[in-house]
N, C-alpha and C positions, 0 to 999 in steps of 0.2 A: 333697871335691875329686875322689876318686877315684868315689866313687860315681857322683856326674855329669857325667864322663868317661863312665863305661861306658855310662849313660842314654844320652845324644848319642850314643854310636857304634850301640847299638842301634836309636835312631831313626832317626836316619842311612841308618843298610841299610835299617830297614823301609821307608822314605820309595821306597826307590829299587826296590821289590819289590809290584808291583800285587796279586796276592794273598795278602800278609805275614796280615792279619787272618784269611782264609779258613785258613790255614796254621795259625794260632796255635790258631783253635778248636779242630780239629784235632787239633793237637798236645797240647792240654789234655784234649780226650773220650780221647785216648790213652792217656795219663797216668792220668789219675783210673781209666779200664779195664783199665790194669795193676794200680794199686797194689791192686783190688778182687779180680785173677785170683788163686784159690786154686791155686798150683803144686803142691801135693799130689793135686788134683784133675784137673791139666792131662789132655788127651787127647795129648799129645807125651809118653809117657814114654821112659825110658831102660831099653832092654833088660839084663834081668840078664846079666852077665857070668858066665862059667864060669870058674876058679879061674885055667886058664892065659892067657887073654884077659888077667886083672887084674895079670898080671906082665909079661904083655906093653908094655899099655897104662900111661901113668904117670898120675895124678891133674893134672886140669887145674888152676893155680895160682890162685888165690881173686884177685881183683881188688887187695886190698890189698896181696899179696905182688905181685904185678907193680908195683904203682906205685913201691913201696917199693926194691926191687929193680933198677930201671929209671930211677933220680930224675937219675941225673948224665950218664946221655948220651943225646942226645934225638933220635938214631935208635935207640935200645935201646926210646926211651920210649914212642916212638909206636907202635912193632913191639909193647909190652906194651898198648896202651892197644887195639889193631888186637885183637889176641887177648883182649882183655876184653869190647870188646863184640861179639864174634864169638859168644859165651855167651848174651847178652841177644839178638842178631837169631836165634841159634835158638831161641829160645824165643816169639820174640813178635813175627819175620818176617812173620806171617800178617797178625798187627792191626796191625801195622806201614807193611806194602805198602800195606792198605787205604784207608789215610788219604793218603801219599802215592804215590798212584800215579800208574806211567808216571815218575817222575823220577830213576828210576835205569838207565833207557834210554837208548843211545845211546854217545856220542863219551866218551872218559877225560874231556875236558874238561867237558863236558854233567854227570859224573859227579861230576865234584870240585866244581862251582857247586851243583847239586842239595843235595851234600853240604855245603857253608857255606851255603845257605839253611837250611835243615834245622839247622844247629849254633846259625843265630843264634834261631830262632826257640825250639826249647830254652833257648837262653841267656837270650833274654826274659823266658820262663816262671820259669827257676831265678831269674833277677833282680827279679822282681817279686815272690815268695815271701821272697825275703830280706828284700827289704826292710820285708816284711812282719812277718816273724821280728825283725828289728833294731827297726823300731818297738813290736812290744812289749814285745822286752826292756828297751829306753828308758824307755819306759811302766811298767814292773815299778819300774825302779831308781830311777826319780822321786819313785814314791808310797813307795816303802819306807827309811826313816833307814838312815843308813849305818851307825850305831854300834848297838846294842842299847843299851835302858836299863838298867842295874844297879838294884835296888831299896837294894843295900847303900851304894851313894856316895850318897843319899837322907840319910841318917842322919849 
């Protein structure tokens, strides 16, 4: 039920978005060319800090501790969620703009539709992996008895 809810809402937007497809590809060559970037390797490094810099500056909080931290009031949440992926667009800004570019120009408004295209067309992506994930764990749980055999109740 819930699952195809989500389906329809994402078709739904996509329906109503004449380059949703163009978008998705996209968004998946993006995808797959992050998860392959060796960040060890990156050409963005982060300048060593000198002893008092590091007392100055505090340690940026890891995404988990933001979420965790930020779960019960949801302008704390969004303000954590805003500073999470402020992490991820420095890092991967470049291959990022690439793909969609020109849609972060212009009007607040222009700027906040750019950015719910963009969320849904993610959301696509993450939704069709799941479901992918969900079908095989189905698949796992079918083929395999629930109980183990004993050889001793045999007997």
């Amino acid at each position: 039920m819930v699952l195809g809810s989500v389906k329809n809402r994402i078709e739904a937007f996509a329906a109503t978005q004449a380059d949703f497809p163009v978008m998705l590809r996209k968004a998946r060559k993006y995808l797959v060319a992050r998860g392959k970037l060796d960040w060890a390797d990156s050409p963005i490094t982060v300048p060593n800090l000198r002893r008092s810099d590091t007392l100055v500056k505090s340690r940026k909080p890891s995404l988990g501790e933001l979420i965790l931290r930020h779960t019960n009031s949801p302008t704390r949440a969004r303000q954590a969620a805003q500073m999470a992926f402020a992490h991820v667009r420095d890092g991967g800004q470049v291959l990022h703009s690439a793909l969609f570019r020109g849609s972060a120009v212009g009007t607040v408004e222009r700027q906040n539709e750019a950015l719910r295209v963009k969320n849904a067309v993610y959301c696509s992506i993450i939704f069709s992996e799941f479901l992918k994930e969900l079908a095989a764990l189905a698949q796992e749980h079918a083929v395999t008895p629930p109980f183990p055999r004993c050889q001793d109740t045999e007997e």
